[in-house]
DRENNUDREN-298654 format. One record per residue (C-alpha): x, y, z. Coordinates in Angstrom, 2 decimals, m for minus. Layout:
<x=X&y=Y&z=Z>;
...
# end
This chain:
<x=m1.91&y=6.51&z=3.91>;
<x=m4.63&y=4.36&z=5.43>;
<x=m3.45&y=1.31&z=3.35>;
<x=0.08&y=1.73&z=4.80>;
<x=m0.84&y=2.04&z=8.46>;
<x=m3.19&y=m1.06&z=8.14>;
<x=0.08&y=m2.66&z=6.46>;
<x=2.36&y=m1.60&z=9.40>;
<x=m0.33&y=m2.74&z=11.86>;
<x=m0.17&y=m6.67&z=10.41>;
<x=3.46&y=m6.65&z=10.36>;
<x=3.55&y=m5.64&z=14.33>;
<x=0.88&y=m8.67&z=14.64>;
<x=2.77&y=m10.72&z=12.77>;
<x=5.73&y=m9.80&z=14.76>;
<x=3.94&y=m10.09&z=18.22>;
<x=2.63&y=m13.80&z=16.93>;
<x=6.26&y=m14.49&z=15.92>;
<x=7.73&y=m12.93&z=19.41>;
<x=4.90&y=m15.94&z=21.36>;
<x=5.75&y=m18.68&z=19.12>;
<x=8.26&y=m21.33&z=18.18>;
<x=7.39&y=m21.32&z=14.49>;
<x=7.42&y=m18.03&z=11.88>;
<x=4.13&y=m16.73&z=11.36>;
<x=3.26&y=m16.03&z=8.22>;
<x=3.78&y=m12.85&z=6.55>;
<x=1.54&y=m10.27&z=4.38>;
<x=0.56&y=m11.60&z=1.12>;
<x=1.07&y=m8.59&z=m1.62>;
<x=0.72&y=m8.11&z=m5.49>;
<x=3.54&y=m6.82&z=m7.89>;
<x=2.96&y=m6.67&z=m11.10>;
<x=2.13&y=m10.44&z=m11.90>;
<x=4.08&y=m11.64&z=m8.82>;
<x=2.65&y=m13.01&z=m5.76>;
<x=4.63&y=m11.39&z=m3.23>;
<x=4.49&y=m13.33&z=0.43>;
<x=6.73&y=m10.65&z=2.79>;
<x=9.31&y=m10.07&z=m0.46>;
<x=9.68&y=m13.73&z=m1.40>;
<x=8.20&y=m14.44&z=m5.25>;
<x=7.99&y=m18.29&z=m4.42>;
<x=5.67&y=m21.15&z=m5.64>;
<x=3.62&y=m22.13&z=m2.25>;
<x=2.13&y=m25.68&z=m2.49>;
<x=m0.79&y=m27.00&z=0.02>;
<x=m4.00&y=m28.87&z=0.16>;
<x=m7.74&y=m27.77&z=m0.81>;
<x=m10.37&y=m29.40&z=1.63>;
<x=m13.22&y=m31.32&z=m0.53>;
<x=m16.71&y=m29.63&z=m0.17>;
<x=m17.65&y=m28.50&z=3.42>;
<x=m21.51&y=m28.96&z=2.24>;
<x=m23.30&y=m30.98&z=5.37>;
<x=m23.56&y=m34.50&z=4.71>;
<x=m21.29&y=m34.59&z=1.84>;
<x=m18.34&y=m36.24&z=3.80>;
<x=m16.01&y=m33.25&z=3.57>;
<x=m17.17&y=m31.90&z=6.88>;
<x=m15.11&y=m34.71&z=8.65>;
<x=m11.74&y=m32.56&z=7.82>;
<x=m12.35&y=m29.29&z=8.33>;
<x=m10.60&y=m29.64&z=12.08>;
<x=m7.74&y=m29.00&z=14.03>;
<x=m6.05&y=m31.84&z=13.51>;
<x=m6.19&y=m32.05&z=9.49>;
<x=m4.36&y=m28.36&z=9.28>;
<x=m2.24&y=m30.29&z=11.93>;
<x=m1.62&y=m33.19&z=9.81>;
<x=m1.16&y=m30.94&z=6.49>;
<x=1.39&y=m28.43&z=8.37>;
<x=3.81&y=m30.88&z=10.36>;
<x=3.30&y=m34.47&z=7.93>;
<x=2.60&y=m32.66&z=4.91>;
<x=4.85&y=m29.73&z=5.23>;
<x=1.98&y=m27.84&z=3.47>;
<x=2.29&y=m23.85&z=3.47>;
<x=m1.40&y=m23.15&z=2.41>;
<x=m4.95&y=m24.97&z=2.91>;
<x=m7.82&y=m24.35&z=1.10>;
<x=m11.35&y=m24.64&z=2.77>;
<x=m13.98&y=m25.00&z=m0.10>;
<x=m17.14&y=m23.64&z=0.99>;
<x=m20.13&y=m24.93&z=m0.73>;
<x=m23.09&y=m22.01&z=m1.77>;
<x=m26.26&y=m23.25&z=m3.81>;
<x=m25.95&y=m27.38&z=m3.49>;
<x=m27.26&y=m29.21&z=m0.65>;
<x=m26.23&y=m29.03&z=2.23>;
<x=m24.75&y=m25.84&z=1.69>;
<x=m24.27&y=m22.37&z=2.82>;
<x=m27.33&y=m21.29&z=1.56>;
<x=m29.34&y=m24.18&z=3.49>;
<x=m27.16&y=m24.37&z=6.29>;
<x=m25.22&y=m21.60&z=6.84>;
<x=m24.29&y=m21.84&z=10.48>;
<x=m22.88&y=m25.21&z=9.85>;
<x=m20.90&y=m23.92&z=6.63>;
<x=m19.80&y=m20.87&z=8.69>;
<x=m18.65&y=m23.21&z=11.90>;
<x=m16.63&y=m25.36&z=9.62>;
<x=m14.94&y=m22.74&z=7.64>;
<x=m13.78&y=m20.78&z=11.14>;
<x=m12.47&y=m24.07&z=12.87>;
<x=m10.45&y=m24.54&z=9.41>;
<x=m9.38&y=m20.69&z=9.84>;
<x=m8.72&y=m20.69&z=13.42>;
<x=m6.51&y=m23.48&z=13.10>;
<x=m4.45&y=m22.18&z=10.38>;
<x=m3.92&y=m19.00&z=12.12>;
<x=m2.99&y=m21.30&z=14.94>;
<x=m0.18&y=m23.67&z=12.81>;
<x=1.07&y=m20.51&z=10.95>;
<x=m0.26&y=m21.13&z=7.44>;
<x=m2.16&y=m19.62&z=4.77>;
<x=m5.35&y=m20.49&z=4.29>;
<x=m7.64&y=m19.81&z=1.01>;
<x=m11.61&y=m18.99&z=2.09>;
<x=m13.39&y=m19.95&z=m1.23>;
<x=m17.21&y=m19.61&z=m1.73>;
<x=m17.08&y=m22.78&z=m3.42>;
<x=m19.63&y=m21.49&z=m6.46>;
<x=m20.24&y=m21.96&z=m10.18>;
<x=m23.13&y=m19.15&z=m10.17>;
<x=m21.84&y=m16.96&z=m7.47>;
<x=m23.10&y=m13.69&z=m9.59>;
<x=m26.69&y=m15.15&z=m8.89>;
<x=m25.82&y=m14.44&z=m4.74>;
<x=m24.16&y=m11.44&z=m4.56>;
<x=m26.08&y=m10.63&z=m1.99>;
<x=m25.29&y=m13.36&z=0.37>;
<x=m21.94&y=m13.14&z=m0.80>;
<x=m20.80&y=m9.67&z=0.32>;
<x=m22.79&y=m10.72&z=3.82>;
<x=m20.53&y=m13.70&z=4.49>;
<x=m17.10&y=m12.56&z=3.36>;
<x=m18.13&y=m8.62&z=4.96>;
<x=m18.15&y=m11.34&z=8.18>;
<x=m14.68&y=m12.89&z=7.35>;
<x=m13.16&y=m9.59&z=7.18>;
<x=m14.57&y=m8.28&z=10.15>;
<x=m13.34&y=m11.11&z=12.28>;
<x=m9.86&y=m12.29&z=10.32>;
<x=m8.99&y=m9.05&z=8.21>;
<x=m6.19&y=m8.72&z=10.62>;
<x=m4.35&y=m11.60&z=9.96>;
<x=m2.01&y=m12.00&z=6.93>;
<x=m3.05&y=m15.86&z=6.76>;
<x=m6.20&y=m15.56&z=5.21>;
<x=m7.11&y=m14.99&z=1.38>;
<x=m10.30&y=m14.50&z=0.30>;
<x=m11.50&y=m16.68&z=m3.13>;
<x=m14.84&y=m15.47&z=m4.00>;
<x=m15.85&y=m17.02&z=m7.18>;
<x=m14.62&y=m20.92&z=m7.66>;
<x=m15.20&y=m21.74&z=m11.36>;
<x=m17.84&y=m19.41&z=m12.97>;
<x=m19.13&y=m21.24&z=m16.18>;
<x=m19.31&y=m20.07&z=m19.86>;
<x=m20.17&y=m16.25&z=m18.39>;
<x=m18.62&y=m13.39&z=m19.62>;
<x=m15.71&y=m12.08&z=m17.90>;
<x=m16.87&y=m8.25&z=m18.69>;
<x=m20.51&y=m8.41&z=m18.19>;
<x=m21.17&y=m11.31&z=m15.36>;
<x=m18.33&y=m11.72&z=m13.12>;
<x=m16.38&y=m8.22&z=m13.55>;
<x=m19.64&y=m6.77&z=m11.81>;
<x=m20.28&y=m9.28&z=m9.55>;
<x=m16.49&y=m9.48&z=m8.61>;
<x=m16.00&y=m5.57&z=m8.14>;
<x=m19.35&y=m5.29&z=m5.55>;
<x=m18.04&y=m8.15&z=m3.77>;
<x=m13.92&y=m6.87&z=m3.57>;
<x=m15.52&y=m3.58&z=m2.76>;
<x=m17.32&y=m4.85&z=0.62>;
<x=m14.04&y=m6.64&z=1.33>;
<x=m12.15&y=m3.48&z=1.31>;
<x=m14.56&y=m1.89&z=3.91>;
<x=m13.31&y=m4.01&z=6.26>;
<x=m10.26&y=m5.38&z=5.15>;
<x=m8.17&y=m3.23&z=3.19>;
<x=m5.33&y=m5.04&z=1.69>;
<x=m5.62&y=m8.78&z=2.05>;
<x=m5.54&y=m10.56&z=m1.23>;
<x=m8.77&y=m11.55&z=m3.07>;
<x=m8.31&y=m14.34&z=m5.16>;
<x=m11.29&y=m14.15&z=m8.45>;
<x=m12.71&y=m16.97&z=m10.80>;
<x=m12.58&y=m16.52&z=m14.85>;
<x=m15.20&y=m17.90&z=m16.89>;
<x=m15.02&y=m21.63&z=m17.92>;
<x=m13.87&y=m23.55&z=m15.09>;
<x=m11.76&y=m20.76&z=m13.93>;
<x=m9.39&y=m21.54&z=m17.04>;
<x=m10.01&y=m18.10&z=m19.00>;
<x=m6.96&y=m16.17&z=m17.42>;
<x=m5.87&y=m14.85&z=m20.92>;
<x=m9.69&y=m13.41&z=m21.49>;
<x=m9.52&y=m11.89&z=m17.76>;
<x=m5.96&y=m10.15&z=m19.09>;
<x=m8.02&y=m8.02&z=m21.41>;
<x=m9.56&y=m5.95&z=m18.98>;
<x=m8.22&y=m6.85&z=m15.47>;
<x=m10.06&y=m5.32&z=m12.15>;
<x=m8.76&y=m2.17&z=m10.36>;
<x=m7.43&y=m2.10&z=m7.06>;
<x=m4.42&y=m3.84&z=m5.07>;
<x=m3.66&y=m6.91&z=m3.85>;
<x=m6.21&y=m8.94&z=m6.13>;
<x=m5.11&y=m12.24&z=m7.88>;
<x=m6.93&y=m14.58&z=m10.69>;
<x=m7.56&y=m18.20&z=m10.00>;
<x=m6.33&y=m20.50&z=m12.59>;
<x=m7.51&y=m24.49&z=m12.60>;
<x=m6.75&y=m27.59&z=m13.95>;
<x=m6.62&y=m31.62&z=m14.17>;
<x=m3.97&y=m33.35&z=m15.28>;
<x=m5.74&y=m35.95&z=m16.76>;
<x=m7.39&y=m33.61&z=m18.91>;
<x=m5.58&y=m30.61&z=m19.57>;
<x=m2.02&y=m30.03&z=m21.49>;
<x=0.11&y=m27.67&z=m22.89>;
<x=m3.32&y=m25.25&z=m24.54>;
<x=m3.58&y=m24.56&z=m20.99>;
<x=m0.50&y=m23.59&z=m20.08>;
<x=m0.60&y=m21.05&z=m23.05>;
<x=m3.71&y=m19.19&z=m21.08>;
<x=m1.09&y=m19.13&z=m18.42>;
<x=1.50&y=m17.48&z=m19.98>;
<x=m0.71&y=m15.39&z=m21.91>;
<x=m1.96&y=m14.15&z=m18.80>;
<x=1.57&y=m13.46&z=m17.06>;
<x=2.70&y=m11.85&z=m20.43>;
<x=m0.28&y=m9.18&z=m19.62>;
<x=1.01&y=m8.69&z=m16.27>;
<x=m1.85&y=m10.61&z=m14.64>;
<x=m1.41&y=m12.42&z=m10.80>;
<x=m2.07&y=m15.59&z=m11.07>;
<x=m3.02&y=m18.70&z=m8.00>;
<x=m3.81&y=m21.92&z=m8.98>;
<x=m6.48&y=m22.39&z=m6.05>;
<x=m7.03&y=m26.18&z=m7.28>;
<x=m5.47&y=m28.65&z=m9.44>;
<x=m5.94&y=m32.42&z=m9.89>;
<x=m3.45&y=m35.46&z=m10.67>;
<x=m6.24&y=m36.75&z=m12.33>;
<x=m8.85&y=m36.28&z=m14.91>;
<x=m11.48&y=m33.01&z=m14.67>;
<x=m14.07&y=m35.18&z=m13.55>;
<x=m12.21&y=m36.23&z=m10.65>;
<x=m11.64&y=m39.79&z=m11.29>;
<x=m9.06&y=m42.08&z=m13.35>;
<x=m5.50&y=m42.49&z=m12.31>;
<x=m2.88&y=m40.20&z=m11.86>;
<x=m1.26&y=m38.43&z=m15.11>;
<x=2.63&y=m38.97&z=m14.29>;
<x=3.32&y=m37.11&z=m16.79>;
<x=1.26&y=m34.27&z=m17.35>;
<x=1.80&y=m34.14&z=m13.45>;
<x=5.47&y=m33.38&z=m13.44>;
<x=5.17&y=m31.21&z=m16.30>;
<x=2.70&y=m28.97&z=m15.38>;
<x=4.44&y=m28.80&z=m11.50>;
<x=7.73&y=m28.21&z=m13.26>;
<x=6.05&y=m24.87&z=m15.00>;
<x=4.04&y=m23.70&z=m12.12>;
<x=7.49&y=m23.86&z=m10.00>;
<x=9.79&y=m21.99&z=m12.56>;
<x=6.96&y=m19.26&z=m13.14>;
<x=6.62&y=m18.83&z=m9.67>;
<x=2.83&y=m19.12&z=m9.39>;
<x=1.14&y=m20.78&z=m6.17>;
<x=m1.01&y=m24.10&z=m6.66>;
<x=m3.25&y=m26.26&z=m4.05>;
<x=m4.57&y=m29.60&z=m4.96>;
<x=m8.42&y=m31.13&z=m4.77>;
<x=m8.75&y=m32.92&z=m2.24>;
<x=m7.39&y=m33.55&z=1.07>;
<x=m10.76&y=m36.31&z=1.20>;
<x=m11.67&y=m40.01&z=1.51>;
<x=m14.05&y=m39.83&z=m1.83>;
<x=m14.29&y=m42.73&z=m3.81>;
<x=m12.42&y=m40.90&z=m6.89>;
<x=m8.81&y=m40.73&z=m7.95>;
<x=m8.71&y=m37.18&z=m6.67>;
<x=m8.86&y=m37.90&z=m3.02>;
<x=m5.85&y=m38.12&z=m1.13>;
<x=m7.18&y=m40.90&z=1.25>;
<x=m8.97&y=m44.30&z=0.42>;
<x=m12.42&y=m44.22&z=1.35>;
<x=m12.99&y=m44.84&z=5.16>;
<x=m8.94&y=m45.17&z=5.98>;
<x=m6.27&y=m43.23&z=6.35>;
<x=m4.42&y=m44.23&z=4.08>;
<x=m2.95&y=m42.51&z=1.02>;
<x=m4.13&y=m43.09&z=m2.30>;
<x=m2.11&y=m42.87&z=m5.49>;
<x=m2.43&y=m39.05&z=m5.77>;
<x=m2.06&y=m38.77&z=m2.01>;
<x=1.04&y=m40.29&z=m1.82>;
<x=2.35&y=m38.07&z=m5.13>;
<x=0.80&y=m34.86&z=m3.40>;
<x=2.30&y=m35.61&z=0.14>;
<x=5.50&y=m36.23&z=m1.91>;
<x=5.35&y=m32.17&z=m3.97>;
<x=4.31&y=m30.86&z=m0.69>;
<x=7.32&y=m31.74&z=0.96>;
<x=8.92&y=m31.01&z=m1.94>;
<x=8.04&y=m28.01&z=m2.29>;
<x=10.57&y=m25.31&z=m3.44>;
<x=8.55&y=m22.77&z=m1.90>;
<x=8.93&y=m22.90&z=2.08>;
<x=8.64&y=m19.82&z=4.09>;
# end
């Protein structure tokens, strides 16, 4: 009964946002079986992931106003990622007002410009900070559980851990503080080796609603073995979001994969499942989207700015 009424109450938000602005606002994200419902639509969403928000790293310079701007009305991007950095300098745990300011500016804006946006605690030993975990997304929830726009990603890429003993345990303390505050806005969770183990996470999936797997991949590097995990997955009735994806090779560099590129777009589209690339950045790799120090597009820029607005899934 609770879960209903807190439904009802974000569709009259939504509707109030909609009723004070030109543009739809987004609506309530929910889980069906191994669908990815946004209001009733089953559609592939497309959008950007932000590179590291970690102080100093160079990330920091996009996680404003006018990138969520630039990927909403240039990009015609439906969803933005913003990849909090935990352990590694600069990060959350050694800076964690500046992490925290970042993220919310990202947030606010999306709210703002009517798109979805992905809060990930940007992580490869998240079990090993549970603790400071469940304090920083019990935050998030407090002040954004309202809104439909935001998803919650709270494990990026766990290593080789075990899916039953490390990150079930860790994921189900973490969901739980979510729910406290926040009962139904989808939580997005990390399978063990790179966030590529969907098929392992299908063997004994977490309870509760509204919860999704993140699924990853590089071009450059992975082919058609990984899109088996995929359907594997989907064949067990498991959600599925691609929270980040690369043109290029794992490592982030080399050029884009044409091929692989189309091909694994092509399946992500007719399976329905979400995907947001790595990085809307100026890094000197092939992953970035902008040249270092200019705007202006690199190679897998232009070919992401070109899906993006090609994307079959608008709203």
């Amino acid at each position: 009964m609770y879960l209903c009424r807190n439904l009802l109450r974000k569709m009259a938000l939504t509707a109030v946002i909609c009723s004070s602005m030109p543009a739809m606002a987004v609506l309530p994200i929910q889980v069906q079986g191994n669908k990815i419902l946004y209001g009733n639509s089953n559609i592939s969403l497309c959008g950007n992931s932000l590179f590291w928000s970690n102080s100093g790293w160079g990330g920091g310079k996009f996680y404003n106003a006018a990138s969520i701007e630039d990927l909403k009305i240039n990009w015609h991007a439906g969803i933005v990622r913003a990849a909090m950095g935990v352990e590694d300098g600069g990060g959350y745990l050694s800076d964690p007002q500046g992490n925290v300011n970042r993220v919310d500016s990202v947030i606010d804006a999306a709210i703002k410009t009517n798109m979805y946006v992905i809060v990930d605690w940007h992580s490869s030993h998240a079990e090993s900070y549970q603790k400071e975990a469940i304090s920083f997304f019990q935050r998030l929830a407090t002040k954004y559980g309202k809104y439909p726009n935001v998803i919650y990603e709270i494990y990026n890429e766990p290593l080789a851990v075990s899916w039953k003993e490390t990150i079930r345990p860790y994921a189900n303390a973490v969901i739980s503080a979510i729910r406290e505050k926040d009962p139904d806005n989808l939580i997005i969770v990390g399978v063990p080796n790179w966030s590529q183990d969907v098929d392992v996470a299908a063997q004994a999936p977490l309870s509760g609603i509204n919860i999704a797997y993140a699924f990853h991949f590089y071009a450059g590097t992975h082919g058609q073995p990984f899109r088996y995990k995929l359907l594997t997955a989907l064949q067990h009735r498991l959600p599925v979001f691609v929270t980040e994806w690369g043109t290029v090779n794992a490592d982030g560099n080399g050029s884009v994969n044409i091929q692989e590129t189309a091909t694994w777009i092509r399946f992500l589209n007719a399976h329905k499942i979400s995907y947001v690339n790595w990085a809307y950045n100026d890094k000197a790799e092939g992953a970035s989207s902008f040249l270092p120090g200019i705007r202006k597009l690199s190679d897998s820029g232009k070919t992401i700015l070109s899906l993006d607005r090609g994307c079959p899934g608008k709203l």
